[in-house]
C-alpha positions as CSV (number, residue, x, y, z in Angstrom):
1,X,0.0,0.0,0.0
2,X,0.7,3.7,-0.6
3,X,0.3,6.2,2.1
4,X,2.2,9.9,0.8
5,X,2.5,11.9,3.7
6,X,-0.1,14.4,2.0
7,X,-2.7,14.8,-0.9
8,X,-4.0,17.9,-1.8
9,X,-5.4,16.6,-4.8
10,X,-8.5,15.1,-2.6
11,X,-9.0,18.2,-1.0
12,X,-9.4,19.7,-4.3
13,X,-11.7,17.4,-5.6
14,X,-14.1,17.6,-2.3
15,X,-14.4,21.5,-3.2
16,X,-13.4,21.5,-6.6
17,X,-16.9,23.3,-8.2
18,X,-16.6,26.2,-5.6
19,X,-12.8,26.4,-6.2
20,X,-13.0,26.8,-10.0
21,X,-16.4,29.3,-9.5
22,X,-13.8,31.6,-7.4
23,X,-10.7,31.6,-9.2
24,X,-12.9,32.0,-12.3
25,X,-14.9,35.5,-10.6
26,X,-11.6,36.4,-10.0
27,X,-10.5,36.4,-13.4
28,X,-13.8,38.1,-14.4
29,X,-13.5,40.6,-12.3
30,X,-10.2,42.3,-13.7
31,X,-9.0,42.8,-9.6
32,X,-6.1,41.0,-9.0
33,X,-4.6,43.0,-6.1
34,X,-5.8,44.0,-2.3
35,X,-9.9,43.7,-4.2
36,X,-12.8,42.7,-2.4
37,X,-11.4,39.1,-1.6
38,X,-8.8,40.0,0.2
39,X,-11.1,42.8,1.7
40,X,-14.0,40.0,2.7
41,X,-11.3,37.5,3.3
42,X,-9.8,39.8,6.5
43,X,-13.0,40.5,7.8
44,X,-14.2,36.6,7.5
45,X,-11.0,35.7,9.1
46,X,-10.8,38.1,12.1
47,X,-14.2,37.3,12.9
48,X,-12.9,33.1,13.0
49,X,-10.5,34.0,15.5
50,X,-12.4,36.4,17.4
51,X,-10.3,39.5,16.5
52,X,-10.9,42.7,15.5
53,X,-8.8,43.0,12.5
54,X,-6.8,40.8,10.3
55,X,-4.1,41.8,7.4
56,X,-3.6,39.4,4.8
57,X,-0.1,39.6,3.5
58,X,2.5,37.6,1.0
59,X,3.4,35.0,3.3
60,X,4.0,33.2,7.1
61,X,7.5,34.3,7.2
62,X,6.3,37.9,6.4
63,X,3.5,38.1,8.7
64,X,5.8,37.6,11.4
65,X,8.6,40.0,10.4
66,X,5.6,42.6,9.5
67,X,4.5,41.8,12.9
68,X,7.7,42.6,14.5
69,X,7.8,46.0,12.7
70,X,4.5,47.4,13.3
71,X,5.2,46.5,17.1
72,X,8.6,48.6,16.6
73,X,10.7,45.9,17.5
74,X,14.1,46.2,15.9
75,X,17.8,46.9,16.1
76,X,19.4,46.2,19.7
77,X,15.3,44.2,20.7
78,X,15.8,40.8,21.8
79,X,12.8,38.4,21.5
80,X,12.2,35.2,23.4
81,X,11.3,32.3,21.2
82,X,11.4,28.1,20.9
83,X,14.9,26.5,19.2
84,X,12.3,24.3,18.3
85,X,10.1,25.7,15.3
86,X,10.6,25.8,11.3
87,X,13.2,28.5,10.7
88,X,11.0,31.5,9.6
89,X,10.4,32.2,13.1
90,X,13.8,33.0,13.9
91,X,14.5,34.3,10.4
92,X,11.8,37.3,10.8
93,X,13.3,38.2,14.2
94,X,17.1,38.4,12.4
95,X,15.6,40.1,9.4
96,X,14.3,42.8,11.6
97,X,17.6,43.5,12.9
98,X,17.1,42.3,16.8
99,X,18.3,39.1,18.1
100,X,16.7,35.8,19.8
101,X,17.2,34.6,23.0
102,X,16.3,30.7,23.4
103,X,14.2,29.1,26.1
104,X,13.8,25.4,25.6
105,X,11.0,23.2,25.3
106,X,8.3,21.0,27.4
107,X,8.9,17.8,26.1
108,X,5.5,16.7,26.5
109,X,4.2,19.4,24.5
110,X,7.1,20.4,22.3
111,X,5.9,24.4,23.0
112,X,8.1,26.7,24.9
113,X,8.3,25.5,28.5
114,X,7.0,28.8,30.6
115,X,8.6,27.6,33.8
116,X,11.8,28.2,31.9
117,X,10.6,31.1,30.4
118,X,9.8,32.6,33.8
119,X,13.5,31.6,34.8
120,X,14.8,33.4,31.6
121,X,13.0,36.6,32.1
122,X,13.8,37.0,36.5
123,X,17.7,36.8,34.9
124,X,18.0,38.4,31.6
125,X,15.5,41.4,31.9
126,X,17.0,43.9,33.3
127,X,20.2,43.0,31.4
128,X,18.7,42.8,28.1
129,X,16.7,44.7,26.2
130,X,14.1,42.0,25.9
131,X,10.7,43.6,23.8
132,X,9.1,40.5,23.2
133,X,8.0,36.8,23.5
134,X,7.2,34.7,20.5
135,X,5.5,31.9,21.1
136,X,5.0,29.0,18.6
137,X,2.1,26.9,18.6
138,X,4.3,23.4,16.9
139,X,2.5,20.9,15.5
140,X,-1.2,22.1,16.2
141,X,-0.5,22.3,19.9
142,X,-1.5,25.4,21.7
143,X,1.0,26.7,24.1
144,X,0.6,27.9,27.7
145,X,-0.9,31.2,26.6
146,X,-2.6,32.4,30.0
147,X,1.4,32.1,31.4
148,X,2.8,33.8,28.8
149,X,0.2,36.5,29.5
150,X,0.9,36.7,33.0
151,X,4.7,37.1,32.0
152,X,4.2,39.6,29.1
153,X,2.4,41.7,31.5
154,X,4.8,41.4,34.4
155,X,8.2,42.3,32.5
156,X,5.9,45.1,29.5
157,X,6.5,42.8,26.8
158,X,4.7,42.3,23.4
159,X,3.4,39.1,22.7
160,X,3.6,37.6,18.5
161,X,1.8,34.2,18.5
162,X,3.0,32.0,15.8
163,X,0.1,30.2,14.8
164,X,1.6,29.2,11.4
165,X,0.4,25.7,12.0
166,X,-2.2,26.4,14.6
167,X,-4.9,27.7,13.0
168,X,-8.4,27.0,14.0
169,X,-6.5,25.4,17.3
170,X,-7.6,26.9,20.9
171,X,-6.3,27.4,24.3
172,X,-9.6,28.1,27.4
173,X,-12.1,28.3,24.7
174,X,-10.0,30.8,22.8
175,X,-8.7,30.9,19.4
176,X,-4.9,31.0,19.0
177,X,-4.1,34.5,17.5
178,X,-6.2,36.5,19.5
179,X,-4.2,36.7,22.7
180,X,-0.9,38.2,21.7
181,X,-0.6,42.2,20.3
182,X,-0.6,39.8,17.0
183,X,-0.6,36.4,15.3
184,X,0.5,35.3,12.4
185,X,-0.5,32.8,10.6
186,X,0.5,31.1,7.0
187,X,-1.7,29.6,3.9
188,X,1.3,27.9,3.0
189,X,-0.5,25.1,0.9
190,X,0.3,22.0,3.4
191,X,-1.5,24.3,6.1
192,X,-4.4,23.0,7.7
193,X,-6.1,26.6,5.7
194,X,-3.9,26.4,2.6
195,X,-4.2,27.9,-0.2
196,X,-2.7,27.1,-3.8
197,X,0.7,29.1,-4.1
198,X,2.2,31.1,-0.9
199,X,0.1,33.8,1.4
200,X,-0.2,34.9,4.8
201,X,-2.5,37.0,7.6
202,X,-1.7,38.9,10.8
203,X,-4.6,39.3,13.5
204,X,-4.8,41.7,15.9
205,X,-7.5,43.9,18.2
206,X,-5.3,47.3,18.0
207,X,-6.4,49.6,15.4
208,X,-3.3,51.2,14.8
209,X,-1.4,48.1,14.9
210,X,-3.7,47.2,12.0
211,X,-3.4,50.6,9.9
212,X,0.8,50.3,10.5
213,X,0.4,46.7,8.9
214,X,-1.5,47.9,6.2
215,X,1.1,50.5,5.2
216,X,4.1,48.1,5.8
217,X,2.6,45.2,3.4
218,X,2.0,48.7,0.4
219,X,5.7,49.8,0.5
220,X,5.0,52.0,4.0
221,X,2.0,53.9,1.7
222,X,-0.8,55.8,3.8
223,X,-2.0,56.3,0.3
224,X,-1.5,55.8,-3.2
225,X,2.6,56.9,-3.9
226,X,2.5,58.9,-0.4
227,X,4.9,56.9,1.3
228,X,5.0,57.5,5.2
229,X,7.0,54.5,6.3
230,X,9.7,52.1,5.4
231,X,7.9,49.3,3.9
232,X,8.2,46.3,1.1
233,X,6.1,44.2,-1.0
234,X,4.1,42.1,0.8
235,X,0.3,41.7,-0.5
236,X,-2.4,38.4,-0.6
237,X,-3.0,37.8,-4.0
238,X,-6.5,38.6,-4.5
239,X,-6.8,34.8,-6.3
240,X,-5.2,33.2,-3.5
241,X,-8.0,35.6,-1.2
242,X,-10.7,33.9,-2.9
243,X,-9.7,30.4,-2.8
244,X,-8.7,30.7,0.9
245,X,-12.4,31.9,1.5
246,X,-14.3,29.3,0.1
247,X,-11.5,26.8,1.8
248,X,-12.2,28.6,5.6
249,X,-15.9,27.8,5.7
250,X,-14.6,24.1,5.9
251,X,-11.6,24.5,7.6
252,X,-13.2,23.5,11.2
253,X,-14.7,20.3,9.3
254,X,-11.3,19.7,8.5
255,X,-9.9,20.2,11.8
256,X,-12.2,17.9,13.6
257,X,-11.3,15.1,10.8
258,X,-7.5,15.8,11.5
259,X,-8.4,15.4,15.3
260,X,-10.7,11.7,14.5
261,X,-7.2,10.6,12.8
262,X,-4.9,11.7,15.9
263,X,-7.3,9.6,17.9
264,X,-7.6,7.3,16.3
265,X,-3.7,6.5,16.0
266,X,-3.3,7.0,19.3
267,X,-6.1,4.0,19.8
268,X,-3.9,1.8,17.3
269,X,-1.0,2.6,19.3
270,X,-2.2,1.6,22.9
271,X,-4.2,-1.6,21.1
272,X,-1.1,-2.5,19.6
273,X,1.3,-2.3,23.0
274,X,3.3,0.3,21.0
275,X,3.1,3.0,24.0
276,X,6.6,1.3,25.0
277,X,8.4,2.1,21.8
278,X,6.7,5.1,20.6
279,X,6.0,8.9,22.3
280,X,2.5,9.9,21.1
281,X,1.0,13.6,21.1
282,X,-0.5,14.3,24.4
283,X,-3.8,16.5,24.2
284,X,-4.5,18.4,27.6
285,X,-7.4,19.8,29.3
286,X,-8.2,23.1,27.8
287,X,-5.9,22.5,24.5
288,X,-8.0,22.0,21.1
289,X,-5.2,20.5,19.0
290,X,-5.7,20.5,15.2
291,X,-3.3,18.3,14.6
292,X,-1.4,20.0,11.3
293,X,1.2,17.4,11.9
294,X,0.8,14.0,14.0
295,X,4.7,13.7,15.4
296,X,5.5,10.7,17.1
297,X,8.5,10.1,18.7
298,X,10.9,7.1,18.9
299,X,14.9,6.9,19.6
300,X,15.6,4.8,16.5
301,X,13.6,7.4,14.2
302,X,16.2,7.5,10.8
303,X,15.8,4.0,10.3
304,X,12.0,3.6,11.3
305,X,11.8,7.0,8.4
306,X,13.9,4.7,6.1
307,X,11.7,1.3,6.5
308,X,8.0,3.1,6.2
309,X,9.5,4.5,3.0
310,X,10.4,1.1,1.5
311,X,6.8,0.0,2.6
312,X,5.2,2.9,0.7
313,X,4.7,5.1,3.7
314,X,6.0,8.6,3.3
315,X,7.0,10.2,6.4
316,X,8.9,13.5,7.0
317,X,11.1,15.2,10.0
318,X,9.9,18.5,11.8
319,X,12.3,19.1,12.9
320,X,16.0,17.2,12.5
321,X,17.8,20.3,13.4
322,X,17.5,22.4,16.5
323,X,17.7,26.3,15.4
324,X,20.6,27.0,17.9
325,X,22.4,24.6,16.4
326,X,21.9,25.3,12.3
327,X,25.0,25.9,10.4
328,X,23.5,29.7,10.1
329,X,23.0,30.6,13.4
330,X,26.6,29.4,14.4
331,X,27.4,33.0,15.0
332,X,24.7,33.0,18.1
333,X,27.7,31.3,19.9
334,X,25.1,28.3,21.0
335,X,26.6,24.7,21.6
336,X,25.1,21.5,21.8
337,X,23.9,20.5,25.2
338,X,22.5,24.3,25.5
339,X,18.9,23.1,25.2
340,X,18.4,19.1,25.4
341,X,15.0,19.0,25.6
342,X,15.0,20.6,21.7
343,X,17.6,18.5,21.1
344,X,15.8,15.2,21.9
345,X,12.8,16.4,20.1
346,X,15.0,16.9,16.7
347,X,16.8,13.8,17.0
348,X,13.5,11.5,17.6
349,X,10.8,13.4,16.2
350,X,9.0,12.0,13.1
351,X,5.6,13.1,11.1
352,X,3.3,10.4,10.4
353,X,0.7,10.7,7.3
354,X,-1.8,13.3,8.4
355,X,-4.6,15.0,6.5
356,X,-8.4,14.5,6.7
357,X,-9.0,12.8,4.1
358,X,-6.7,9.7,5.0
359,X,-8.3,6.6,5.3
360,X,-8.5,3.9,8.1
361,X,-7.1,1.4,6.5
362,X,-4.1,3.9,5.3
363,X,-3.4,4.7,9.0
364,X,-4.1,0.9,10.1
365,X,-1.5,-0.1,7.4
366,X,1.2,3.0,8.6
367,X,0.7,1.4,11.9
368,X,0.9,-2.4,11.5
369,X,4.4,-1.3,10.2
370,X,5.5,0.5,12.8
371,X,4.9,-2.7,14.6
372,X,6.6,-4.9,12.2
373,X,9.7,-2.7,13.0
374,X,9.4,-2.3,16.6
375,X,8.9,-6.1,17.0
376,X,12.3,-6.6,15.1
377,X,14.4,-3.9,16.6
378,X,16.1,-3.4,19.7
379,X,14.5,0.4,20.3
């Protein structure tokens, strides 16, 4: 059997009459940039995540570094984020000219660890000049968030969620995005709310936060060629806009299929006395995962990655290299050993075949051979 680790194709198909109706109004219309989609689009998506105001802009990556600059964090700023995240997150703080400071993670959780986090702050705040925390909701998995508050409040920081794969997710009741100053989200087309090519939104309850965002995305324009700010490039395609709308009316349809698989691997797991060999996502009072990726966790992970893919079972790695300790970042002056937790986590972590539209007999199949190979090794 085949499993691929993804296939957009079927998500297509399910929606593909609504799909081809908006791409095809799009092209009617004669609007290709900042039109009524992406208009509709930011008010349909602040709304979702109980905000006031949303921005759509070119991409993830952007929406944080956009972020970042309308909070006017910059040169000689240090933000608090995970080692533990895809590298845009620390890219956008670099790009903006401050620097990162580390905390490491929970294992159980794979989020920032906010008992560390408090240790970090009591130590480094009056030393550094620390402007905000950047929390990354990995996997699906909402962080902490009423701690983080609590800190971010205490020490006058800003708080940037990074809800690139969160979307849709919850911490109390309450949509990720919509407790930080922003959050920023992706459409990257993998996303749980993809879309077909790259784009990205920032959410936020402050007016002028929003208005700054606006200006920054439009080359720093108040208006038409009157430039008030340093800005760049950074605009949601007004196709991408109208796909992404039809796709959010089904994105918590989606979510709840994503959580049914994530249960229902878990079941296979305990059924199958695999609990011994493999570290499953842990879901916590409170915490509405959505699952964007279902990461296990095992010591002998490269060769269970190489045996799934000589049964047909594509699996992937988020992710095999702690930020701290990529060949980029040498120049942070970080060693191995600084943060173990990550460190574990990279070394063991691997995605299983996730989407909603994955069958039960795919995930009975990706699971009878992870058996096979836990049975014959000596993990």
């Amino acid at each position: 059997m085949k499993v691929p680790f993804l296939d957009l194709r079927k998500q297509y198909k399910s929606i593909e009459k609504e799909i081809d109706t908006s791409i095809k109004g799009v092209l009617n219309s004669g609007h290709f940039i900042l039109g009524e989609n992406v208009s509709k689009l930011e008010e349909e998506f602040a709304r979702y995540c109980g905000t006031k105001y949303a921005v759509g802009v070119a991409s993830g990556t952007d929406a944080l570094e956009l972020a970042l600059l309308a909070l006017g964090i910059g040169k000689g700023d240090w933000v608090i984020t995970t080692p533990f995240t895809f590298i845009a997150t620390v890219e956008a703080i670099v790009f903006v000219g401050a620097e990162p400071i580390f905390v490491d993670i929970n294992p159980d959780t794979c989020n920032i660890d906010t008992e560390q986090l408090e240790k970090v702050l009591a130590k480094s705040s009056k030393k550094l000049n620390i402007k905000a925390i950047m929390p990354v909701h990995l996997y699906g998995q909402p962080c902490d968030m009423n701690a983080i508050m609590r800190l971010a409040r205490k020490y006058k920081l800003k708080v940037i969620e990074d809800c690139a794969q969160a979307v849709g997710a919850e911490y109390k009741g309450k949509k990720v995005g919509s407790f930080g100053d922003c959050g920023c989200f992706s459409f990257f087309p993998s996303k749980n709310l993809g879309t077909y090519g790259d784009g990205g939104i920032i959410t936020t309850d402050d007016k002028k936060t929003a208005e700054k965002l606006r200006m920054l995305r439009a080359h720093g324009a108040k208006d038409k060629y009157h430039h008030v700010i340093k800005g760049k490039n950074s605009r949601l395609d007004e196709l991408q806009a109208a796909i992404l709308r039809v796709k959010l009316r089904y994105l918590d349809r989606w979510n709840a299929g994503r959580r049914k698989i994530g249960t229902f691997y878990n079941r296979l797991f305990s059924q199958n006395r695999l609990n011994d060999f493999i570290i499953i996502p842990k879901q916590f009072p409170g915490h509405k995962h959505v699952f964007h990726v279902f990461a296990v966790r095992i010591k002998e992970r490269d060769k269970l990655h190489v045996f799934l893919r000589e049964k047909g079972i594509t699996t992937l790695m988020h992710y095999p290299i702690p930020i701290h300790l990529e060949e980029v970042y040498k120049y942070f002056g970080y060693k191995e050993g600084d943060f173990p937790n990550a460190e574990t986590a990279a070394s063991t972590v691997l995605s299983l075949p996730m989407y909603p539209e994955l069958r039960r007999e795919e995930i009975k199949y990706v699971v009878k051979m992870i058996k096979q190979f836990c049975e014959g090794s000596d993990t």
